[in-house]
VMD Tcl script that draws the C-alpha trace (Angstrom):
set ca {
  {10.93 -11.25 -12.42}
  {7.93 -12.69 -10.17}
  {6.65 -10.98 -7.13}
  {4.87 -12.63 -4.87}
  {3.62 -12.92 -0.91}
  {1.84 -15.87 -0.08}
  {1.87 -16.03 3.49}
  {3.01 -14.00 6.79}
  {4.90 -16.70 8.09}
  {6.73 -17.79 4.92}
  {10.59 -17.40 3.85}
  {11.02 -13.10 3.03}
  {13.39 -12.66 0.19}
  {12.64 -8.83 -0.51}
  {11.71 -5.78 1.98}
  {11.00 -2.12 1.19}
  {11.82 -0.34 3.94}
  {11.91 3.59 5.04}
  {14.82 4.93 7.15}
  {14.09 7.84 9.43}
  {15.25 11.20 8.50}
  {14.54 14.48 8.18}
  {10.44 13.92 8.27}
  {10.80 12.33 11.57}
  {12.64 15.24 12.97}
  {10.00 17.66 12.55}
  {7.84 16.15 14.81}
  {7.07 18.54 17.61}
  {4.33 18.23 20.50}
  {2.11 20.47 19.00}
  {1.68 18.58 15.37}
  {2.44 15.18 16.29}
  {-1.56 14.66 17.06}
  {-1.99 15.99 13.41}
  {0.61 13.54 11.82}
  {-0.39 10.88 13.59}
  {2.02 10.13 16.06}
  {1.63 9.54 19.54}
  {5.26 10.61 20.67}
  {8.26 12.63 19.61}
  {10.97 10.37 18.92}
  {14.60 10.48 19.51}
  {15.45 10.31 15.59}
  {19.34 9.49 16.32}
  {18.20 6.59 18.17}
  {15.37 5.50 15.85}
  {18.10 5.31 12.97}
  {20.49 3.38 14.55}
  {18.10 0.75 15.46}
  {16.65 0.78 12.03}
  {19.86 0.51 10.18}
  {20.60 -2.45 12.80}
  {17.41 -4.05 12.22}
  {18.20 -3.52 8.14}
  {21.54 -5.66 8.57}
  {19.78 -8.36 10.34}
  {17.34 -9.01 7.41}
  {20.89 -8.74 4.94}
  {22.77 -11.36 6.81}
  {19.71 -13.42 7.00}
  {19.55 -13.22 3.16}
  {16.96 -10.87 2.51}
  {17.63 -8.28 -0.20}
  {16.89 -4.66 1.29}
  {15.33 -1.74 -0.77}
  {14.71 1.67 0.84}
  {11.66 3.61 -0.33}
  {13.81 6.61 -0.42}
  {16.00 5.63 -3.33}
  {13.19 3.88 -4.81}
  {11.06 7.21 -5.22}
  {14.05 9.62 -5.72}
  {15.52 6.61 -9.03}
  {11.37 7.13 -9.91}
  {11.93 11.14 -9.86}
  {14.33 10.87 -12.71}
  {11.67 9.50 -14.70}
  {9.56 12.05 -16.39}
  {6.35 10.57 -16.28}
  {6.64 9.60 -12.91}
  {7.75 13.24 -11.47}
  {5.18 15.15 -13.15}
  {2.38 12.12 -11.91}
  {4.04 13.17 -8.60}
  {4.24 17.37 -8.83}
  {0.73 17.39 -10.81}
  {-0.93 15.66 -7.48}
  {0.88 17.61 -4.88}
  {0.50 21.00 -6.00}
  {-2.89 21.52 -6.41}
  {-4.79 24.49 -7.17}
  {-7.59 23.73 -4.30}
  {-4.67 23.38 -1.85}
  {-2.22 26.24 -2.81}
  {-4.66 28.75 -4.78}
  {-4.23 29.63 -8.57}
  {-1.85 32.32 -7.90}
  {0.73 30.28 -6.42}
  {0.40 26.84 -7.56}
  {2.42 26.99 -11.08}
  {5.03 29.02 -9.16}
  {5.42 26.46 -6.92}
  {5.22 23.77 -9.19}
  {7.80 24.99 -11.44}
  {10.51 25.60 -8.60}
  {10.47 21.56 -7.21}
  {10.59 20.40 -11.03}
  {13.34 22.22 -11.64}
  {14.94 20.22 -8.89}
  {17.43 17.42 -8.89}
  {15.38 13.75 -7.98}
  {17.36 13.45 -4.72}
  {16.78 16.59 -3.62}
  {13.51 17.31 -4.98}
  {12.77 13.47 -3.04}
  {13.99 14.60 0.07}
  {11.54 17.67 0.54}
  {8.48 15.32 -1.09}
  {9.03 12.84 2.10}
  {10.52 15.56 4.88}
  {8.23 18.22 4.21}
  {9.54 21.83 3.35}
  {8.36 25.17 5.33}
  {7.98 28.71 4.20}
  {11.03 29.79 5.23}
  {12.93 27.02 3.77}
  {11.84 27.67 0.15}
  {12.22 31.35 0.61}
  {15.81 30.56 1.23}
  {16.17 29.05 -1.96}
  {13.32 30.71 -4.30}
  {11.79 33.90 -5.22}
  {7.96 34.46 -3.22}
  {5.33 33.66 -5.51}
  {2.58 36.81 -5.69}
  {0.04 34.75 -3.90}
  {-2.53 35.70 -1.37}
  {-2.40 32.08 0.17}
  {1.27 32.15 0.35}
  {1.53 35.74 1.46}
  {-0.29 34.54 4.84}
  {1.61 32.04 5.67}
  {3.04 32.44 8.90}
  {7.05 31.65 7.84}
  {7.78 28.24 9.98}
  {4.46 26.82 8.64}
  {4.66 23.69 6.46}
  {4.50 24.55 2.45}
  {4.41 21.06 1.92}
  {3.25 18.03 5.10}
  {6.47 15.43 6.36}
  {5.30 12.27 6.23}
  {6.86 10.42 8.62}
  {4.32 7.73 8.82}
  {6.60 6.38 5.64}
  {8.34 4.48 8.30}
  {5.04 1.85 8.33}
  {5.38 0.67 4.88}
  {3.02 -1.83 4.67}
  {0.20 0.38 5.49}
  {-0.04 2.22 1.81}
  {1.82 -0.89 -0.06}
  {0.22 -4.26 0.71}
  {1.72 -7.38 -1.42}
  {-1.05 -9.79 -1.09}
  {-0.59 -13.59 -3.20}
  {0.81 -12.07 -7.09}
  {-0.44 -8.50 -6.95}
  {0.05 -5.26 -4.68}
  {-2.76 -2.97 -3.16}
  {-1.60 0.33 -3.31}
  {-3.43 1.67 -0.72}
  {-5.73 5.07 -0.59}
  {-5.42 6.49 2.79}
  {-7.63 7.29 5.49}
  {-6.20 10.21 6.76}
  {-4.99 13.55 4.94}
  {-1.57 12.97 6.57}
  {-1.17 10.63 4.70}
  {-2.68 10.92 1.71}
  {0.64 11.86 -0.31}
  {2.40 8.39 0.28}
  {-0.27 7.01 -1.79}
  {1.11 8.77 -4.85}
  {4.44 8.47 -4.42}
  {3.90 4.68 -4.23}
  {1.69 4.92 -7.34}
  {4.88 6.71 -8.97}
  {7.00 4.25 -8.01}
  {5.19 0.62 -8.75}
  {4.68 2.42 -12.48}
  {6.83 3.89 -13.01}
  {10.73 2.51 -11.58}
  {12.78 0.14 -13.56}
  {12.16 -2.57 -11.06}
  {8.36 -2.49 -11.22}
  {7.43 -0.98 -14.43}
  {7.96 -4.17 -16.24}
  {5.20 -5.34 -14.78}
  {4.60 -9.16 -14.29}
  {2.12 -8.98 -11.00}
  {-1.69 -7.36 -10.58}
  {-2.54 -3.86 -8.89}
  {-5.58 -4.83 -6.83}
  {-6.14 -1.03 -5.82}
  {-4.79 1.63 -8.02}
  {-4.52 4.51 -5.36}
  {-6.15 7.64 -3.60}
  {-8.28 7.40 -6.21}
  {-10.55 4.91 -4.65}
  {-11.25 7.30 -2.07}
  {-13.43 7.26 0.21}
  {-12.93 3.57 -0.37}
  {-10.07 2.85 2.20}
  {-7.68 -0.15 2.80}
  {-4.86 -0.14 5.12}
  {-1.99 -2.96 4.42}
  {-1.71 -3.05 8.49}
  {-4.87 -4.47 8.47}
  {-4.62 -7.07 5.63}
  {-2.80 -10.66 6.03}
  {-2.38 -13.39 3.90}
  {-2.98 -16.36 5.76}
  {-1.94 -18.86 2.73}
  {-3.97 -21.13 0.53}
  {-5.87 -18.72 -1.57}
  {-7.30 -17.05 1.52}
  {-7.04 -13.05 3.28}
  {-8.18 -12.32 6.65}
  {-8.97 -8.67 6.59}
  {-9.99 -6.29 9.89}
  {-12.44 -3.68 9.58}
  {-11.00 -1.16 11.21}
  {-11.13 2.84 11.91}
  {-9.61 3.14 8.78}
  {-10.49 0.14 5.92}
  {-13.85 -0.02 5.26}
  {-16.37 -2.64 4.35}
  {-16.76 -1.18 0.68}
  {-12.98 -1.57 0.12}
  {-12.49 -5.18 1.19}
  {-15.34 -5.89 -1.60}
  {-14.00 -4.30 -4.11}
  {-10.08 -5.99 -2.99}
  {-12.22 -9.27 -2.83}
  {-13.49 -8.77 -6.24}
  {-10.53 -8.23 -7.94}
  {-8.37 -10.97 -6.29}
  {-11.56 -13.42 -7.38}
  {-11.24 -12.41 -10.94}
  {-7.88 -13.09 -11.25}
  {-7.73 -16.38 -9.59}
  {-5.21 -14.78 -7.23}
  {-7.66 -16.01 -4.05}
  {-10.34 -17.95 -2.82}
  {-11.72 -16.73 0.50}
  {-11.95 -13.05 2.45}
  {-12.32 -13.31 5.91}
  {-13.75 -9.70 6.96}
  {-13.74 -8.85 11.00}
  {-15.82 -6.22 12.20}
  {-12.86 -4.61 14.49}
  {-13.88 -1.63 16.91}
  {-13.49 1.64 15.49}
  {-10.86 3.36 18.33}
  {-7.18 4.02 17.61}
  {-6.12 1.40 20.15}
  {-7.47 -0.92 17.90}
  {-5.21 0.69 14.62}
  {-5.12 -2.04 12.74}
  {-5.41 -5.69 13.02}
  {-1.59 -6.85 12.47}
  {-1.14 -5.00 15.78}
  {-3.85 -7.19 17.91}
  {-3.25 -10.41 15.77}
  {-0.23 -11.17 14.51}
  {0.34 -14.91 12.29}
  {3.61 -15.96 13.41}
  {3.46 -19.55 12.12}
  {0.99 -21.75 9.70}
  {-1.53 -22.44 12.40}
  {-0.60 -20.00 15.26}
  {-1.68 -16.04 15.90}
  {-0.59 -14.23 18.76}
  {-3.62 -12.10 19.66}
  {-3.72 -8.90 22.36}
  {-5.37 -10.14 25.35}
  {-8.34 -6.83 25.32}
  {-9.51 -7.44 21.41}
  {-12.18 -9.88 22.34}
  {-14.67 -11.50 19.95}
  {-15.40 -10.40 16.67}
  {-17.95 -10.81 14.43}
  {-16.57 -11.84 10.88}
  {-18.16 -11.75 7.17}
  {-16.96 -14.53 5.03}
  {-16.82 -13.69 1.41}
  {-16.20 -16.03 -1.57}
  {-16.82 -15.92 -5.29}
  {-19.80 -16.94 -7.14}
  {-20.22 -19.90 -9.47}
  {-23.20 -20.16 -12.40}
  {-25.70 -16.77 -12.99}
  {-22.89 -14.46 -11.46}
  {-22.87 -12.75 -14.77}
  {-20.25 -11.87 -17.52}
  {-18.04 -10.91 -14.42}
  {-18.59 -13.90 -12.40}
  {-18.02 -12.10 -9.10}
  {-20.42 -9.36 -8.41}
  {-20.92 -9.19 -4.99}
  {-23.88 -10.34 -2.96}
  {-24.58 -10.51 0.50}
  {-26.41 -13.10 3.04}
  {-26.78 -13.75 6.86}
  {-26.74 -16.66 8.89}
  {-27.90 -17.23 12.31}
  {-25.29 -19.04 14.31}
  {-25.64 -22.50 15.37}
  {-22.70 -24.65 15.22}
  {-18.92 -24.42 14.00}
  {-17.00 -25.23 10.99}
  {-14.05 -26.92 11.76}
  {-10.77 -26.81 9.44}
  {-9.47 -30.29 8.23}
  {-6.38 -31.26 8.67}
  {-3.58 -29.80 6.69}
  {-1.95 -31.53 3.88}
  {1.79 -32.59 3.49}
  {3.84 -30.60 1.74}
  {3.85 -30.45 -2.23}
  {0.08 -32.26 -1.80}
  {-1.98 -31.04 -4.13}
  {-4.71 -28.33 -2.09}
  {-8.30 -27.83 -2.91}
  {-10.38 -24.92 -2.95}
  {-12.36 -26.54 0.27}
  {-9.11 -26.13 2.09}
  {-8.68 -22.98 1.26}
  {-11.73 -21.99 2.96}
  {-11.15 -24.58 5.57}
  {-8.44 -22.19 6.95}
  {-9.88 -18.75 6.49}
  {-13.26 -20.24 8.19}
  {-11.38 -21.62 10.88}
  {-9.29 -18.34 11.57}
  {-12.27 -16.50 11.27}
  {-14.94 -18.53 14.13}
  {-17.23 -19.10 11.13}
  {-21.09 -20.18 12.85}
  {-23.67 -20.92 10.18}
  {-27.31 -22.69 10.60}
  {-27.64 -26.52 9.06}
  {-29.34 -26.47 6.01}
  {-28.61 -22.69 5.51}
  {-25.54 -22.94 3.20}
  {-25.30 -20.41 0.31}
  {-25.55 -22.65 -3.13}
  {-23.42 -22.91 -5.92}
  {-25.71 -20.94 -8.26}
  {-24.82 -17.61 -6.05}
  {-22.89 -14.75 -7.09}
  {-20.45 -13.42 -5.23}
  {-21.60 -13.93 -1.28}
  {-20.72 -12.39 2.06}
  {-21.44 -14.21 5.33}
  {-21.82 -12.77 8.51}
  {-20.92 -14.84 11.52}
  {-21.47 -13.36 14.95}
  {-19.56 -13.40 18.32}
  {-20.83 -16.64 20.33}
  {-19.51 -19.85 20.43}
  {-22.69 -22.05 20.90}
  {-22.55 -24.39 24.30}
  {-22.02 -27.53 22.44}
  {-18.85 -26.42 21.05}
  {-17.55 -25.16 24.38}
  {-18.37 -28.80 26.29}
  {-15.99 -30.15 23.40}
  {-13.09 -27.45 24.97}
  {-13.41 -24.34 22.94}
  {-13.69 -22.09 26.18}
  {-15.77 -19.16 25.66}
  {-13.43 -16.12 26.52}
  {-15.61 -15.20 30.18}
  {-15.48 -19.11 31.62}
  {-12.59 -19.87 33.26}
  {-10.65 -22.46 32.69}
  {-8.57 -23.91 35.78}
  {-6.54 -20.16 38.01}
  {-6.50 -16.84 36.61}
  {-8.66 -14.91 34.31}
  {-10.94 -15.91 31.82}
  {-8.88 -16.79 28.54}
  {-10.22 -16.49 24.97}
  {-11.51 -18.84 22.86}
  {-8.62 -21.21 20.77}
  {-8.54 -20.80 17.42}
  {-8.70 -23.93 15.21}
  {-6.49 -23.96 12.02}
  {-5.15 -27.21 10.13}
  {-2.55 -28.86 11.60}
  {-2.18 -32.02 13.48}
  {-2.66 -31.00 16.85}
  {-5.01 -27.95 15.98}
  {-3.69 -24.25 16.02}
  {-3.96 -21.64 18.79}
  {-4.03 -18.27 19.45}
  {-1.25 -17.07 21.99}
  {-2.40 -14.87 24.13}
  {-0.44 -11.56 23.80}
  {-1.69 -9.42 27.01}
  {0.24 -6.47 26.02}
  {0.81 -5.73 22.11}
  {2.62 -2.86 22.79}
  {5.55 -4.80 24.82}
  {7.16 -5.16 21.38}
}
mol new
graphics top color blue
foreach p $ca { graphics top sphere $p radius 0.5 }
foreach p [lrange $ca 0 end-1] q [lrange $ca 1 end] { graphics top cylinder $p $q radius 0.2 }
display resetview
């Protein structure tokens, strides 16, 4: 069995999703800021409308899969428990004294059970109900409603730590300690569970591991035709899209990265929350992101070495646009020139004449930067502070294939949704 994402827009068959439980519940004002959450929700509510929203996708067809069963099925596998237990309980975290104590208690329990505390988090007083006090110093000091082990309720965003992208999936290091324990319980999971462990597709990141090398699947979309557009945000960093780039070269898997420098602030999380695809040729696009400046990145061809795809970097000055061709009909048969045709167009790509990277390159990063020169703006791409006819200035279109051109829809509040 083949599994494969090939575009934002295109038909879903399969979802994993997370439905919130106990992990959400133990939000509270005081540690929300630490897990990451802005709010406290109403978890009664928040189920509902996530089991609604989970019989929507069945009757459209889609086959559901909740990470919850897919980690506690994993638990029942040895080799995937003890990948699990040997990263959570860690001598640097809960001392020597306590740590095969620990260790030995969640082992002994059942995979539901044992899955339930892994994702909702379990305090002192909760395993004192169940299990003898290990003679530990760190444990002993423990105040009793303190958390032995984190909730993670930012499982709910799935795509952040497990990112599908063309015929492999990025399992994701984290940039935040809250979340560094979905990583492995992904990693357990895509090895290790009778779905996945067959194998069949690529692992393009293997985990925490790659640490302090961060990727975030909210900030990674496949835009179709061999090409990624990736934002730079607070949490992926430059390092990790090379090294994503690199692999998905090697394999043949894509064509063209599209890199954009996003601002570093969390109202700018990550870029599927400013620009969303929600066709072939159309992005809606939060009204206060602005320009970017974006890094085009595509592999090498002769002297790249035994590789073929070390990376390399080179600037260009701006002077005049690329525009995408038109796109083909469907079933035509799509070169690697229109591959890039999109991914330039979606990401503004400005380059000097004469300045174009040759064949003979290795693997090569281009860095475009914010302006849209005058010439292109007297042929109606509006730069975003001219106005155009009443009301505010209005960002710049973006041009994708298609017969008419694309567009970005102006979204002036993302958080309406």
């Amino acid at each position: 069995m083949g599994f494969h994402v090939d575009s934002e827009a295109g038909r879903l068959r399969r979802v994993i999703l997370h439905r919130p439980d106990l992990e959400l519940k133990r939000l509270t004002p005081s540690n929300k800021d630490a897990l990451l959450f802005d709010d406290v929700l109403w978890v009664r509510r928040a189920r509902a409308e996530h089991d609604g929203f989970a019989d929507v996708l069945r009757e459209r067809g889609v086959e559901v899969h909740f990470f919850q069963d897919l980690l506690a099925e994993s638990m029942s596998v040895p080799e995937a428990r003890a990948l699990v237990l040997d990263r959570v309980f860690d001598e640097k975290e809960y001392g020597p004294l306590a740590t095969d104590h620990l260790r030995a208690a969640f082992d002994a329990m059942p995979a539901a059970e044992l899955t339930s505390w892994l994702v909702g988090g379990m305090t002192k007083r909760e395993f004192l109900a169940r299990h003898a006090e290990p003679v530990s110093v760190r444990f002993h000091v423990m105040e009793r409603d303190d958390f032995l082990i984190n909730p993670l309720p930012n499982h709910l965003f799935t795509r952040d730590t497990s990112a599908w992208i063309y015929d492999g999936v990025c399992i994701n290091a984290m940039r935040w300690p809250a979340r560094w324990h979905e990583t492995v319980h992904y990693e357990a999971v895509y090895r290790h569970h009778p779905l996945f462990a067959p194998g069949g597709f690529h692992v393009w990141s293997e985990g925490q591991a790659a640490y302090p090398s961060t990727i975030e699947g909210g900030d990674v979309l496949v835009i179709g035709e061999g090409a990624v557009l990736i934002g730079m945000s607070e949490r992926t960093t430059p390092q990790a899209v090379e090294m994503l780039a690199r692999g998905l070269f090697a394999a043949g898997s894509a064509r063209t990265i599209v890199a954009l420098d996003m601002p570093k602030r969390r109202a700018f999380m990550h870029l599927d929350t400013v620009m969303t695809m929600v066709d072939g040729d159309t992005f809606t696009q939060y009204a206060g992101l602005g320009m970017l400046r974006s890094y085009t990145i595509e592999p090498g061809g002769r002297g790249a070495g035994a590789q073929g795809h070390r990376p390399s970097a080179g600037a260009h000055a701006p002077r005049h646009r690329r525009r995408a061709g038109p796109r083909l009909p469907a079933g035509a048969h799509r070169t690697p020139g229109r591959a890039r045709g999109r991914a330039r167009a979606v990401g503004r790509r400005l380059q000097r004449p004469g300045d174009r990277t040759g064949r003979g390159r290795r693997l090569r990063a281009q860095r475009h930067d914010q302006h849209v020169p005058a010439q292109a703006r007297h042929r109606g791409h509006h730069h975003p502070g001219q106005r155009t006819g009443p009301g505010p200035g209005r960002p710049a279109l973006y041009e994708l294939p298609g017969g008419a051109g694309g567009r970005a829809v102006t979204d002036p509040d993302p958080t309406a949704y």
